[in-house]
DSSP file (Angstrom, degrees, kcal/mol; ACC not computed):
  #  RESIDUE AA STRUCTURE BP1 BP2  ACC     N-H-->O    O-->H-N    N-H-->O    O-->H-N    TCO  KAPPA ALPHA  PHI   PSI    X-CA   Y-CA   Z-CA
    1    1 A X              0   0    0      0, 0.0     2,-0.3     0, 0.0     0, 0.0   0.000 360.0 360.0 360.0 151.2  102.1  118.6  106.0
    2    2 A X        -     0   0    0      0, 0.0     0, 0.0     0, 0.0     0, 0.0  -0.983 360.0-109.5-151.5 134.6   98.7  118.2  106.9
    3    3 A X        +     0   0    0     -2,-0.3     3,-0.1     1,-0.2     0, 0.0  -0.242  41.4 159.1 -60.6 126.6   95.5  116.3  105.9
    4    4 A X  S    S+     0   0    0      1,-0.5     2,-0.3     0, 0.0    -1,-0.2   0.530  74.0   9.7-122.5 -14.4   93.1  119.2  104.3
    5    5 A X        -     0   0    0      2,-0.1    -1,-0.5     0, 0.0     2,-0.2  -0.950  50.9-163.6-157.3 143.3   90.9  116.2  102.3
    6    6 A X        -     0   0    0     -2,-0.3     2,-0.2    -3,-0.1    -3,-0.0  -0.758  26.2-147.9-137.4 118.1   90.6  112.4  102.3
    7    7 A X        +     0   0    0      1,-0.2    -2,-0.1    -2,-0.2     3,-0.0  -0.565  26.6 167.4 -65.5 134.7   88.5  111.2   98.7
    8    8 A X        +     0   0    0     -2,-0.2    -1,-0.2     0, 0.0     5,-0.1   0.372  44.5 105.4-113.6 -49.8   86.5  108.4   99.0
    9    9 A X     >  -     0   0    0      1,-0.1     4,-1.4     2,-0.1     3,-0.4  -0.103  63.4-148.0 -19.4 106.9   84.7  108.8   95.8
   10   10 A X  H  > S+     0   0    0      1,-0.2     4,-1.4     2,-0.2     3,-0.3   0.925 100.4  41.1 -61.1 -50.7   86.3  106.0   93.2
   11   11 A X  H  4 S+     0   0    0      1,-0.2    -1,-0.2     2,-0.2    -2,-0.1   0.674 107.1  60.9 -92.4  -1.7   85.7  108.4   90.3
   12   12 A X  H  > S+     0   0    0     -3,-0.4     4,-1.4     2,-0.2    -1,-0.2   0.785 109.4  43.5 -51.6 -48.2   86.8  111.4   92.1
   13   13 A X  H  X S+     0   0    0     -4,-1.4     4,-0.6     1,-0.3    -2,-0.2   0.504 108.8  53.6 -98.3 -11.9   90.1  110.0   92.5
   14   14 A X  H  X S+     0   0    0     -4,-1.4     4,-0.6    -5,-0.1    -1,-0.3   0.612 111.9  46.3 -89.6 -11.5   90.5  108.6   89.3
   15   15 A X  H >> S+     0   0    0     -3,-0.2     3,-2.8    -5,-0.2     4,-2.4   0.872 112.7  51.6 -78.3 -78.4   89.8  112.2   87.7
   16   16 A X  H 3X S+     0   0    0     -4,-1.4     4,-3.1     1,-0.3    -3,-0.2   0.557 111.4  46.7  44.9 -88.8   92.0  113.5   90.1
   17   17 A X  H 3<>S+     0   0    0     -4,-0.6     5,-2.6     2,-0.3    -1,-0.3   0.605 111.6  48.5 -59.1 -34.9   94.8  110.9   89.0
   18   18 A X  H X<5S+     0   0    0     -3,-2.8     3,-2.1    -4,-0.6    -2,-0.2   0.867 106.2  64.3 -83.5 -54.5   94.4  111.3   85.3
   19   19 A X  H 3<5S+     0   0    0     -4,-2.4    -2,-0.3     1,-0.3    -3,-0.2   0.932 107.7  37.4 -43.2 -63.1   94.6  115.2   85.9
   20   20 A X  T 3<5S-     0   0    0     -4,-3.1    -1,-0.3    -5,-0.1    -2,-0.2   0.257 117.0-114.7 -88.8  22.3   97.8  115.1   87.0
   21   21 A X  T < 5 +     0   0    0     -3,-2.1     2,-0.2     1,-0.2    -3,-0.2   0.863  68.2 140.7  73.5  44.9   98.8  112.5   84.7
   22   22 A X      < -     0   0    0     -5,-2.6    -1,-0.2    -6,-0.1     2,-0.1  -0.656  59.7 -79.7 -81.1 151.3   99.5  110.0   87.3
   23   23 A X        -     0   0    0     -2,-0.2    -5,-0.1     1,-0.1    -1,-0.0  -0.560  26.7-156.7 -74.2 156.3   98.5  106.3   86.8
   24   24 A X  S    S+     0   0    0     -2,-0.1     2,-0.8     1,-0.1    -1,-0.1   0.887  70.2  63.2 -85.7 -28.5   95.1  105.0   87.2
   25   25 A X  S    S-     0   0    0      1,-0.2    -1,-0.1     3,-0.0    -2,-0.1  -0.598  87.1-107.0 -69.3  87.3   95.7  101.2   87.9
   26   26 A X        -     0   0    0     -2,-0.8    -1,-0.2    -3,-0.0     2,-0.1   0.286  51.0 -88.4   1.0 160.4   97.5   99.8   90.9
   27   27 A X        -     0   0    0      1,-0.1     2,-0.3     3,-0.0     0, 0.0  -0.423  45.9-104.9 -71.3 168.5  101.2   98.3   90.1
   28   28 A X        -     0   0    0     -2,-0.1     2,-0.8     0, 0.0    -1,-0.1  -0.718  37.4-117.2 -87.6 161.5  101.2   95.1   89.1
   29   29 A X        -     0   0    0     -2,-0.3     3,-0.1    -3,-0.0    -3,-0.0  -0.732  20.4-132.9-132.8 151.8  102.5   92.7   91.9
   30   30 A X        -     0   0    0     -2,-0.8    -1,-0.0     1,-0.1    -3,-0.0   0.300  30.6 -95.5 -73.7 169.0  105.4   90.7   91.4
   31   31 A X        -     0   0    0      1,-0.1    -1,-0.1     0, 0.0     2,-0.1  -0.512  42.2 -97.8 -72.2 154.2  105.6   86.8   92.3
   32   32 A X        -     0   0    0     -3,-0.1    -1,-0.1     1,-0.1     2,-0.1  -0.186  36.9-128.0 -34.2 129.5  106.7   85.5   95.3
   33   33 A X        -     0   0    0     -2,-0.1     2,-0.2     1,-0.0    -1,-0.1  -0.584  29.9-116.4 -78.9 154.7  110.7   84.2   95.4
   34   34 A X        -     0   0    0      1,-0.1     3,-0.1    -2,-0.1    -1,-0.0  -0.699  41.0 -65.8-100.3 177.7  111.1   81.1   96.6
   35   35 A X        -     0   0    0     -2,-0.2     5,-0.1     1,-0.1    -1,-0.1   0.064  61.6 -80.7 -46.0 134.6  113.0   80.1   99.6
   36   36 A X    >>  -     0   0    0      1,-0.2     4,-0.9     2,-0.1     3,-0.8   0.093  30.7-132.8  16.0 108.2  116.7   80.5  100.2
   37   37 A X  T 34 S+     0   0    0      2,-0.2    -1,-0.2     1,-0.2     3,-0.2   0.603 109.3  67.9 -86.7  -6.3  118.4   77.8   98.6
   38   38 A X  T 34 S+     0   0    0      1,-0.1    -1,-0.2     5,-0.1    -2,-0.1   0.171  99.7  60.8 -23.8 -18.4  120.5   77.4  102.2
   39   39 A X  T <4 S+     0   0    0     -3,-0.8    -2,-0.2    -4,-0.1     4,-0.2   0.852  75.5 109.6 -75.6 -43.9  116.7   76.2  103.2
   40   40 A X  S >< S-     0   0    0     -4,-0.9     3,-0.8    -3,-0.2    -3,-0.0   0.004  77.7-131.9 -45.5 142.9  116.6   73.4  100.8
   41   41 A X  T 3  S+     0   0    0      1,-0.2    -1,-0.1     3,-0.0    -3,-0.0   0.692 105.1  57.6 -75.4  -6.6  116.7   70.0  102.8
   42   42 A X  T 3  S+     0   0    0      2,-0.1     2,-0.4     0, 0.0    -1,-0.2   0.293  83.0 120.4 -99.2  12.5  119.7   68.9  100.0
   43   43 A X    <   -     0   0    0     -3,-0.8     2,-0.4    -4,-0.2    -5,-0.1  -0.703  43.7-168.7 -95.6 149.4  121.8   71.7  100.7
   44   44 A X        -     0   0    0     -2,-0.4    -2,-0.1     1,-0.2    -4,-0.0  -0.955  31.5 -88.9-137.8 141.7  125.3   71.5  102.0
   45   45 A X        -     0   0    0     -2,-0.4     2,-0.3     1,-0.1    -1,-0.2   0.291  42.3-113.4 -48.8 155.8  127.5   73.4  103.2
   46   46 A X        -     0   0    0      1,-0.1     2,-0.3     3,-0.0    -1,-0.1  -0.540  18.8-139.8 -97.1 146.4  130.4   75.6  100.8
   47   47 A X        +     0   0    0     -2,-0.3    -1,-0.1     2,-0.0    -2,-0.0  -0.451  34.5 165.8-110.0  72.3  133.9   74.7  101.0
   48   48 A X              0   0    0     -2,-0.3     0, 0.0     1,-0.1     0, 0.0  -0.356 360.0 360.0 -60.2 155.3  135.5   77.9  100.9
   49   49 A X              0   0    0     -2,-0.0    -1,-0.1     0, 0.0    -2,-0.0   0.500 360.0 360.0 -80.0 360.0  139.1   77.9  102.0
């Protein structure tokens, strides 16, 4: 495959986008996890057998 165009035009690329029934809006993005819980300073080791 090979680059034949690159759109810079904001309202190009939203007609564009619409045409082919793509969305127009970014994803949203999701929060941040927090750390590991093996990070927490209270964590302790499992006693598996």
């Amino acid at each position: 495959m090979r680059v034949v165009a690159f759109i810079t035009q904001p309202s190009t690329v939203r007609a564009i986008l619409a045409h082919l029934g793509e969305p127009i809006r970014p994803p949203t993005i999701a929060p941040a996890r927090g750390p590991p819980l093996w990070d927490r300073p209270d964590a302790r080791p499992r006693d598996d057998p």
